[in-house]
C-alpha positions in Angstrom: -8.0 20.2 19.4 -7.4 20.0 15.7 -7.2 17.1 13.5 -3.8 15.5 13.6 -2.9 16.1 9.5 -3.8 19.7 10.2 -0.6 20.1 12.6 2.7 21.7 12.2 5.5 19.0 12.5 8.7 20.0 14.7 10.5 23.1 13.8 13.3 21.0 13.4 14.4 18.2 11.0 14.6 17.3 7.5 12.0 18.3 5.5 9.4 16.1 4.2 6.1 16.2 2.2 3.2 14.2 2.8 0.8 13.6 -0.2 -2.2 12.4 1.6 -4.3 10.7 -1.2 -8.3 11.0 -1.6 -8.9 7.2 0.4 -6.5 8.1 3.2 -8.5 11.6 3.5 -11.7 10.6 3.5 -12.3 6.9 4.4 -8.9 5.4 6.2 -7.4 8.6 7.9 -6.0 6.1 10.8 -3.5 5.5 7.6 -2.5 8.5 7.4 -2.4 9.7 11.1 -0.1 6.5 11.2 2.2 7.4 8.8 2.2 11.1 10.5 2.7 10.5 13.5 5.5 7.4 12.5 7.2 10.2 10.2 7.6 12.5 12.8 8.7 10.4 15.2 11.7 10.2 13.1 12.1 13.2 13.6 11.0 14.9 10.3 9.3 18.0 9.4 6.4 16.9 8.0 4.3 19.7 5.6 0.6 18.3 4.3 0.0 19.0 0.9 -2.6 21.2 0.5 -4.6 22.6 -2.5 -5.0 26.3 -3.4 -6.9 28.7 -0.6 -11.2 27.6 -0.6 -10.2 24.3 -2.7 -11.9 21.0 -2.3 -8.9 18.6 -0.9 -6.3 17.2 -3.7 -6.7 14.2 -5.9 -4.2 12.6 -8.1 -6.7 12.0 -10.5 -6.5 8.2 -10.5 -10.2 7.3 -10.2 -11.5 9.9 -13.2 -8.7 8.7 -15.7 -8.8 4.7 -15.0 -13.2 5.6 -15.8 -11.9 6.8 -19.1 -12.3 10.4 -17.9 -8.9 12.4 -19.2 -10.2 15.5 -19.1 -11.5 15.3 -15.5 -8.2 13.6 -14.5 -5.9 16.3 -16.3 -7.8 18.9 -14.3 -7.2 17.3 -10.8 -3.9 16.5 -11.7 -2.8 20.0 -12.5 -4.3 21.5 -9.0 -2.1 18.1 -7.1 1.2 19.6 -9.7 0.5 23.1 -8.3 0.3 22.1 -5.1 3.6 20.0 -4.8 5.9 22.2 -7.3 6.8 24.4 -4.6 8.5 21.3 -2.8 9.6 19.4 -5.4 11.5 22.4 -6.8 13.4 22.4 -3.0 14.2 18.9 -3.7 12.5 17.6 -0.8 11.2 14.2 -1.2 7.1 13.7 -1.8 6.0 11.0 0.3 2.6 9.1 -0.9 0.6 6.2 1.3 -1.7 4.5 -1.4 0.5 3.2 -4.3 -2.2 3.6 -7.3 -2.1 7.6 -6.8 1.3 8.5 -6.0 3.1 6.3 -8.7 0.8 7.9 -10.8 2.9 11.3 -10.8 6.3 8.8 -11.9 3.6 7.6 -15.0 0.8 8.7 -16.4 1.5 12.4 -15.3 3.7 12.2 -18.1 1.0 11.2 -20.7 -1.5 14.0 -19.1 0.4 16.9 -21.0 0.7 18.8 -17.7 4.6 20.2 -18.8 7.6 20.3 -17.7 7.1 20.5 -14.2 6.0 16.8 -13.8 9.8 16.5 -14.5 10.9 17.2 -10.6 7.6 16.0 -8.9 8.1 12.5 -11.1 11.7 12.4 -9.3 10.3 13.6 -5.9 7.6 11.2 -5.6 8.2 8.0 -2.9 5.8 5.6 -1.6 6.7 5.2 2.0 8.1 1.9 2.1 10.7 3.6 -0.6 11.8 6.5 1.5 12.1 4.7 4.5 14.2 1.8 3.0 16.7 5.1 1.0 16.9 6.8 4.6 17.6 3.7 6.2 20.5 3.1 4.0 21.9 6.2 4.1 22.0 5.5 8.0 19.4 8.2 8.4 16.6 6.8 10.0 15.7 7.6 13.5 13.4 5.1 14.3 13.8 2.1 16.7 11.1 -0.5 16.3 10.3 -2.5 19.3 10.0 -6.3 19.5 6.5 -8.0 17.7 7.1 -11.4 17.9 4.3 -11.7 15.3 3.4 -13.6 11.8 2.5 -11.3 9.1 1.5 -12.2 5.6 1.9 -9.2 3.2 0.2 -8.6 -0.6 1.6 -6.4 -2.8 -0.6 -3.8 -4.6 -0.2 -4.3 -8.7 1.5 -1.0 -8.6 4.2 -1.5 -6.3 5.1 -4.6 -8.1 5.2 -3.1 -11.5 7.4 -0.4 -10.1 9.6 -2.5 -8.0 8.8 -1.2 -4.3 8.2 -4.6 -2.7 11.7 -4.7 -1.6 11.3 -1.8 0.0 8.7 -3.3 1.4 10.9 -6.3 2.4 13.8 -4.6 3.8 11.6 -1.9 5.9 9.8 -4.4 7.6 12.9 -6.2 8.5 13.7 -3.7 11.0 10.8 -4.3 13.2 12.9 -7.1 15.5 11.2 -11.0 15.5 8.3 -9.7 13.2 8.2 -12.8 10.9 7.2 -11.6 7.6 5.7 -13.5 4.3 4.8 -12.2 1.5 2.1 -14.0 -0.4 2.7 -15.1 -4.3 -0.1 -13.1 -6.1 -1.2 -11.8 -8.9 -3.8 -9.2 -8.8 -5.6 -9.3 -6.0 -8.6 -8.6 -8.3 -10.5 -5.6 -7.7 -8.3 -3.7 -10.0 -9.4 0.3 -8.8 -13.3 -0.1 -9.3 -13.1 -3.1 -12.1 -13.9 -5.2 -9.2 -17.2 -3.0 -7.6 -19.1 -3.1 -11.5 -21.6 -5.7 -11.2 -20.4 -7.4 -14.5 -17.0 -8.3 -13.3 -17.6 -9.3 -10.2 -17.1 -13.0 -11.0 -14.1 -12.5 -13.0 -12.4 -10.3 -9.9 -13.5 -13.1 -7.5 -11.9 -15.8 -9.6 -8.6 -13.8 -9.9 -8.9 -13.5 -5.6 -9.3 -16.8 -5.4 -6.5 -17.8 -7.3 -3.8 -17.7 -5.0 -4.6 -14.6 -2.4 -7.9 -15.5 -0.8 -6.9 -19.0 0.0 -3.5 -18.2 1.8 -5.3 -15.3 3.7 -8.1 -18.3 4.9 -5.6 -20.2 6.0 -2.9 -17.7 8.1 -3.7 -18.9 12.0 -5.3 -16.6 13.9 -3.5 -13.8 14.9 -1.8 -13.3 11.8 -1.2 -10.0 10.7 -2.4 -8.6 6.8 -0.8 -6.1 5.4 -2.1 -4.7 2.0 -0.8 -1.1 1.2 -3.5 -0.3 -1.6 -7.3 0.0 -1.1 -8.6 -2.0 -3.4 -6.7 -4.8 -2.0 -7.9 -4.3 1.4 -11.3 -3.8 0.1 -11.0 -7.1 -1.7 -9.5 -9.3 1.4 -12.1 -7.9 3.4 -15.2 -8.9 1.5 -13.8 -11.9 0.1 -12.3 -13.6 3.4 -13.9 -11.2 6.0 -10.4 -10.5 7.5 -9.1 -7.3 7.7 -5.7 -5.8 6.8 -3.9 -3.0 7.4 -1.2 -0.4 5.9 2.0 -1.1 7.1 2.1 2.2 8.4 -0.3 1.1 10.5 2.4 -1.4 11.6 5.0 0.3 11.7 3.8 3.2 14.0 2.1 -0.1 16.5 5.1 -1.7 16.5 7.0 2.3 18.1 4.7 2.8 20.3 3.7 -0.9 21.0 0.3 -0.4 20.9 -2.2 -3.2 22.2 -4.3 -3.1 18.6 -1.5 -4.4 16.7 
């Protein structure tokens, strides 16, 4: 059978986009098989973005320009602009998982030089949490969340702070009935893309963790869920309280289909 991000969605329903971003590819693809799958069970059509014919797979370009590597970065960010103009130009919304790389077409696409065309990607781009919360205000969503009478503690990636998408966050995860949902009071979690992996700030990123994140995650009772949209942050929770988080993708498609993992 073939992989699940290599299907056709259903031949009907609003049209969607799904940016799947270099992590969610290659290292966490239950993230994005999540977010699939929970898109359309919504009842969307969901197209994959997918580079030019014999390509390697897109990248946004984040890792190359936060090394310092513009030229690189331009590059990759050109082939993901080719790749999504089509869409954006249809006005169909552009829907991204990990929050570093998709904000990065509403920020520093605009500092690349890549013309005007990062124009109507830059106003088609959505984190998922964002396009979930706008359809569910405009009394479009489809999706009907079953009961997880659960504790979750939730930290919010740098990005989605900086760009205001943790109410989305807030008001998405509301509609998953007698989930009881905290999110912590952090800064960065740390880690910071790969700040946190370079041997020489490894104490520094450990002393921002333990600041405020590490201890509440150490202290949620057992059975608490973690939810950490970005990478890094999972990365960081993981190796710093040995407790693993998920997307809230993740979540949300457990919670539909009620799933024993979650």
């Amino acid at each position: 059978s073939r992989h699940p991000l290599q299907q056709q969605a259903q031949d009907q329903g609003r049209e969607v986009v799904l940016l799947v971003d270099t992590f969610s590819n290659h290292f966490d693809t239950d993230i994005a098989e999540s977010a699939l799958a929970l898109l359309q069970e919504g009842g969307y059509h969901v197209h994959i973005a997918q580079p030019a014919a014999g390509e390697r797979p897109l990248c946004c370009g984040r890792t190359y320009l936060s090394s310092g590597m513009i030229d690189e970065a331009k590059r990759e960010a050109q082939r993901t602009v080719e790749a999504l103009l089509p869409y954006a130009e249809r006005g169909l919304p552009i829907i991204g998982l990990e929050p570093s790389c998709l904000l990065m077409l509403r920020d520093e696409y605009y500092m690349l030089e890549l013309g005007e065309s990062v124009n109507s990607i830059a106003k088609s781009a959505l984190l998922l949490e964002e396009f979930l919360a706008r359809e569910s205000d405009a009394k479009r969503l489809n999706l009907n969340f079953n009961s997880t009478p659960k504790s979750m503690l939730v930290h919010g990636h740098c990005h989605q702070k900086a760009f205001g998408a943790m109410k989305a966050m807030r008001k998405v995860l509301g509609l998953v009935p007698e989930l009881q949902v905290e999110f912590i009071e952090s800064s960065c979690c740390g880690m910071a893309g790969a700040f946190g992996m370079e041997a020489e700030h490894y104490e520094v990123s450990m002393q921002m963790a333990e600041l405020s994140l590490l201890p509440q995650i150490r202290a949620a009772q057992d059975g608490t869920l973690l939810v950490a949209n970005g990478t890094s942050c999972r990365h960081q929770i993981k190796d710093g309280a040995s407790k693993n988080a998920l997307h809230f993708a993740q979540i949300l498609y457990a919670s539909l289909k009620m799933k024993e993992e979650i």
